[in-house]
FILO-456785 format. One record per residue (C-alpha): residue in one letter; x, y, z; residue number from 1. Coordinates in nm, 3 decimals. Layout:
<rs>
   res         u         v         w     n
     A         X         Y         Z   NUM
...
</rs>
This chain:
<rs>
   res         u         v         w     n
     X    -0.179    -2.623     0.751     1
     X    -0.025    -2.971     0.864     2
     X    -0.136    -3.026     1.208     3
     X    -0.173    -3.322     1.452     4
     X    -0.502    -3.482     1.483     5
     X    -0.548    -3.447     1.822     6
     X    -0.407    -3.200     2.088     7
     X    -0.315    -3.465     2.336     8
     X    -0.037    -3.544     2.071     9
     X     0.131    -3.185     2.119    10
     X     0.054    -2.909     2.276    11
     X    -0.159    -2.643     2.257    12
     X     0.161    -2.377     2.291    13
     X     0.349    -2.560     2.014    14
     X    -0.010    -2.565     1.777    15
     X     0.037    -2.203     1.853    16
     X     0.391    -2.110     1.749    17
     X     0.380    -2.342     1.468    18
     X     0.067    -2.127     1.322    19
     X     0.290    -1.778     1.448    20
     X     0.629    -1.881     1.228    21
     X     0.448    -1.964     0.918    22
     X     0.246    -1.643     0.928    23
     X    -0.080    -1.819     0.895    24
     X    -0.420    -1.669     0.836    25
     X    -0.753    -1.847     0.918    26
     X    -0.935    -1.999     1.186    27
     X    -0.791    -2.310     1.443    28
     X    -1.036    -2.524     1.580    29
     X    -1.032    -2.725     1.851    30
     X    -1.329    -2.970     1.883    31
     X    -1.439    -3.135     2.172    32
     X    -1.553    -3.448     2.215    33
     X    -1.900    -3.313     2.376    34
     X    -2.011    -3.177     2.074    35
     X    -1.789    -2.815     2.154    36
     X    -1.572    -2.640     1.897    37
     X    -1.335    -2.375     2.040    38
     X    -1.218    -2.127     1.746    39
     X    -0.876    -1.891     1.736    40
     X    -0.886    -1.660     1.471    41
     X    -0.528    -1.574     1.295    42
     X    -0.413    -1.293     1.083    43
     X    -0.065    -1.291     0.918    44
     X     0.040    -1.486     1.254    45
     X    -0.149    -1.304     1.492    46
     X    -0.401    -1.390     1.709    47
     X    -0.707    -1.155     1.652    48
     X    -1.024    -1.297     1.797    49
     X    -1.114    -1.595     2.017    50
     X    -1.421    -1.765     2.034    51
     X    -1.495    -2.009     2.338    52
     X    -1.734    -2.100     2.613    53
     X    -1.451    -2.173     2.873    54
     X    -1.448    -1.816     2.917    55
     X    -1.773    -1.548     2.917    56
     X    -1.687    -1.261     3.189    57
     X    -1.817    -0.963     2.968    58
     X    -1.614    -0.647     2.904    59
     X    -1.829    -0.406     3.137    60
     X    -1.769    -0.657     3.431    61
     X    -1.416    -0.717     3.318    62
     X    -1.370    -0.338     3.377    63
     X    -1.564    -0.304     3.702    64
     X    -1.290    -0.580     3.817    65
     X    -1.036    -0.383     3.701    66
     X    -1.214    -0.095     3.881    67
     X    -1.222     0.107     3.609    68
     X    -1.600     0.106     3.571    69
     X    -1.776     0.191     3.898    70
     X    -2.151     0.041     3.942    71
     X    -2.324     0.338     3.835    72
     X    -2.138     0.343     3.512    73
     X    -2.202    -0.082     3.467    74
     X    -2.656    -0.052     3.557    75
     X    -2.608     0.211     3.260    76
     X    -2.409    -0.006     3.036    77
     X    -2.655    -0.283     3.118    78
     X    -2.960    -0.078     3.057    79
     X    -2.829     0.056     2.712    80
     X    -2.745    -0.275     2.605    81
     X    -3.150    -0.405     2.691    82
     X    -3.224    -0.100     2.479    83
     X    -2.974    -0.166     2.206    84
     X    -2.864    -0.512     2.189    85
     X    -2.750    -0.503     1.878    86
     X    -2.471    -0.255     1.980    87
     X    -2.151    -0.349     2.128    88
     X    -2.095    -0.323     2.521    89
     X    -1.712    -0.129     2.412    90
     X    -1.919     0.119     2.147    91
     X    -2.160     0.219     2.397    92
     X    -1.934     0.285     2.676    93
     X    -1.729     0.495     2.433    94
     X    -2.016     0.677     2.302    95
     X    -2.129     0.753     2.666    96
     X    -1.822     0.897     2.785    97
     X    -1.830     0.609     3.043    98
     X    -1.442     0.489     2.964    99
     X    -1.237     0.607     2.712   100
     X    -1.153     0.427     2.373   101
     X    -0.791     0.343     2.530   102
     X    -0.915     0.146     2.830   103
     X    -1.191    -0.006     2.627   104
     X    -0.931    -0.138     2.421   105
     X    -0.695    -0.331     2.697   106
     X    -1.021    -0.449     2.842   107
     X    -1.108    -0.624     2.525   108
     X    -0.710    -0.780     2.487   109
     X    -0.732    -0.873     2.832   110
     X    -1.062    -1.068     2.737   111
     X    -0.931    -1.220     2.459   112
     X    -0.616    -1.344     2.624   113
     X    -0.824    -1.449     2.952   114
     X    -1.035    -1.697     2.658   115
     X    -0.689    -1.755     2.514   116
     X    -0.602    -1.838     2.892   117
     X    -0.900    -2.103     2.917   118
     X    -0.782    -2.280     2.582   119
     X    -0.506    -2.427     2.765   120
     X    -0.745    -2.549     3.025   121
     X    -0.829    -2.849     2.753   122
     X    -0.656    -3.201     2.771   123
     X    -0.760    -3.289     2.476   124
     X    -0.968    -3.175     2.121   125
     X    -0.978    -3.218     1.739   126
     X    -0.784    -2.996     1.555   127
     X    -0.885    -2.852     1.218   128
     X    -0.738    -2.522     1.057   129
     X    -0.947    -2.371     0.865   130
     X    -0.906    -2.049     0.605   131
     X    -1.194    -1.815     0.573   132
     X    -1.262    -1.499     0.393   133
     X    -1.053    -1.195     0.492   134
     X    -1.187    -1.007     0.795   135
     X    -1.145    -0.698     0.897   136
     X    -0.941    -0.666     1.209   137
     X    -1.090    -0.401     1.458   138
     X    -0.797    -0.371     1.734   139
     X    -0.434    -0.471     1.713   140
     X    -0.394    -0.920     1.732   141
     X    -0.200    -1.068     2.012   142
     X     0.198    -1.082     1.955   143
     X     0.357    -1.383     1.955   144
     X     0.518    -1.299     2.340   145
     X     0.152    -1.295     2.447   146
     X     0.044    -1.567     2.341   147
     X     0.385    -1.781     2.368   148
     X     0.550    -1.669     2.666   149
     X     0.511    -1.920     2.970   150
     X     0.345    -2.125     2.784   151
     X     0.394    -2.535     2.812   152
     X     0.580    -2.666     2.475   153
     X     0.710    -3.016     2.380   154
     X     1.042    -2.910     2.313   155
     X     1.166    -3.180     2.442   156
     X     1.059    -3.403     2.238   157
     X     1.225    -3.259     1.937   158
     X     1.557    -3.153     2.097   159
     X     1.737    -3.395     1.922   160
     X     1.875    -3.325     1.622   161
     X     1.760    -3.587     1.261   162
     X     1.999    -3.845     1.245   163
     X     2.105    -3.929     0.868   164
     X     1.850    -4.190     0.858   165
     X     1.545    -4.031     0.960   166
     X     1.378    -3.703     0.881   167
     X     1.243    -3.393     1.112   168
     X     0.864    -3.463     1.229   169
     X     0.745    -3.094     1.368   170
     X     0.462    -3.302     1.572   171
     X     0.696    -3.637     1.656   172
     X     0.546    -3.831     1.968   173
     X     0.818    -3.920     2.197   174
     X     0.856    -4.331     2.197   175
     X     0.746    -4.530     2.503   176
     X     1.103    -4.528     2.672   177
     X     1.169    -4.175     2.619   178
     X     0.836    -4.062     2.790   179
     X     0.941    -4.086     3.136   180
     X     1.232    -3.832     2.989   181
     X     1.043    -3.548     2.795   182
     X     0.726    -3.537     3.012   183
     X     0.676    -3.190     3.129   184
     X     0.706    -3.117     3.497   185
     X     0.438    -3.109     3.703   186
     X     0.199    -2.751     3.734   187
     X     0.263    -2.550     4.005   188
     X    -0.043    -2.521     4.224   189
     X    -0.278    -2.281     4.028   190
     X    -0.262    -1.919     4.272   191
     X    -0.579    -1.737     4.429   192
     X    -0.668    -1.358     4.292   193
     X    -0.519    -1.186     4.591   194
     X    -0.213    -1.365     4.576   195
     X    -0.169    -1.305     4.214   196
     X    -0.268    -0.935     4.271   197
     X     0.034    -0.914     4.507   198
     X     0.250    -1.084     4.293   199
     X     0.128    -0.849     3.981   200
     X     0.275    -0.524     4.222   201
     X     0.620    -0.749     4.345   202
     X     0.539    -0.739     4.686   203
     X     0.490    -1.020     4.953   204
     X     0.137    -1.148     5.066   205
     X     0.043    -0.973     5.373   206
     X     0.215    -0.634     5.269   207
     X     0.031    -0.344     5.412   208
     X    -0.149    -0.065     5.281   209
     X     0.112     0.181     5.245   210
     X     0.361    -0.080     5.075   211
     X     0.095    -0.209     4.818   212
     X     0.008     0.196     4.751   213
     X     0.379     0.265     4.690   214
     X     0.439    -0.039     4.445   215
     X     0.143     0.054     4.237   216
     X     0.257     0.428     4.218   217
     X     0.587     0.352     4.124   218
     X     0.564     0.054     3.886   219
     X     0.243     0.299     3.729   220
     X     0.469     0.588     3.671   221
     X     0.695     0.339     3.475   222
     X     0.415     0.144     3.257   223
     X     0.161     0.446     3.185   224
     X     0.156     0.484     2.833   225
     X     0.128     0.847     2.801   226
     X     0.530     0.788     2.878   227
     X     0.577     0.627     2.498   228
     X     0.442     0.859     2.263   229
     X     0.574     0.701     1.973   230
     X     0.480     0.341     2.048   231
     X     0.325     0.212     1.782   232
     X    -0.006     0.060     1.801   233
     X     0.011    -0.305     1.933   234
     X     0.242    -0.184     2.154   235
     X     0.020     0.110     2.310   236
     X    -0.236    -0.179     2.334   237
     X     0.004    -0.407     2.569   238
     X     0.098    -0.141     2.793   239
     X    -0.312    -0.010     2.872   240
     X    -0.310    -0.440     2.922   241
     X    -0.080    -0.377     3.170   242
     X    -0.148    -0.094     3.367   243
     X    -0.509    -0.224     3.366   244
     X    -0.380    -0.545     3.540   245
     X    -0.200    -0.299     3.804   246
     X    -0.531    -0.152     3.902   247
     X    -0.732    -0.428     3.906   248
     X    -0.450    -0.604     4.144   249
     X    -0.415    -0.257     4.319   250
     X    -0.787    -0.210     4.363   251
     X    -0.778    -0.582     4.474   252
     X    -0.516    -0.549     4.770   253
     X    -0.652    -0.214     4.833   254
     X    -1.014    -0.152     4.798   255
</rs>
């Protein structure tokens, strides 16, 4: 895989998509300059696993978040896991009838994209692609939407079509007196957890009790997935993501 040195010559989003179109299958990393490599492991396109320090909430308090896990439920996941460490936080709240298999299953893609999330957090790292031995891939990979959508690219910079004279370069810098041109705008001021919970439900900060109980109710009856029996798979997997993210904002606003 053909990749730019360095990510301050791209972006991370366009790294990304480049790796989703040609279906790769391996491991991106993304070395820092303090001794830190950041891993993204692909399969057939498809983001599967992501291994980072930027981000290290665990599942059972990802859940309790969520409030899907209550604290009852997360001193017994924590004692079992002292007892067990070898076992995995998701088995053992399976096997304990603490959450079912579904909801341990968004809580883990809404992990990985939260580490996915941090990623683009970094100004700058080495990149390296790697291609290890086939692994075997224990919950449905990221789609290309999750992944892509919203993220920053440098389309800009290749929006104009080769002239006769000069070939396509997938990772082209833009030259010193197109820069002021193709920068991307400025980020929006990063929000705080209540107001993303109330933008999660659609309604406007300050809304009160009843109005926050009524968005969650209705935008839940739309998004539960026991209303698409025949999705397949990775799409089951998305919508548990998202009616996870309505509780946690839900549980946020409301207690």
């Amino acid at each position: 895989m053909n990749l730019p040195g360095r990510l301050r010559l791209t972006t991370l989003g366009d790294v990304l998509g480049a790796l989703h179109r040609s279906g790769a299958s391996g491991v991106l990393e993304l070395g820092e300059d303090r001794g830190v490599t950041h891993r993204v492991y692909w399969t057939d396109g498809h983001i599967t696993q992501v291994d980072t320090d930027l981000f290290r909430e665990r599942l059972g308090d990802l859940l309790a978040r969520q409030g899907v896990l209550g604290a009852g439920a997360l001193a017994r996941l924590a004692r079992r896991l002292l007892e067990t460490p070898r076992r995995r936080a998701g088995e053992i709240l399976v096997d304990e009838g603490l959450v079912s298999h579904d909801l341990v299953s968004a809580g883990l893609r809404r992990q990985l994209r939260r580490k996915l999330d941090a990623l683009f957090l970094l100004s700058d790292a080495q990149l390296t692609f790697r291609v290890p031995r086939p692994q075997a891939v224990s919950q449905p990979p990221l789609s290309a939407p999750e992944f892509l959508h919203g993220r920053p690219r440098a389309r800009s910079a290749r929006s104009r079509a080769p002239g006769a004279h000069e070939s396509a370069r997938p990772w082209q810098v833009p030259r010193a007196e197109e820069s002021a041109r193709s920068a991307p705008p400025p980020r929006a001021p990063q929000q705080g957890p209540r107001s993303r919970a109330y933008a999660t439900l659609g309604v406007s900060p300050g809304a009160d009790r009843a109005t926050i109980t009524q968005a969650f109710r209705r935008l839940a009856r739309s998004l539960h997935p026991d209303r698409f029996p025949h999705a397949d798979a990775t799409e089951r997997a998305r919508l548990l993501s998202r009616f996870a993210e309505l509780s946690a904002a839900y549980h946020a606003l409301a207690g």
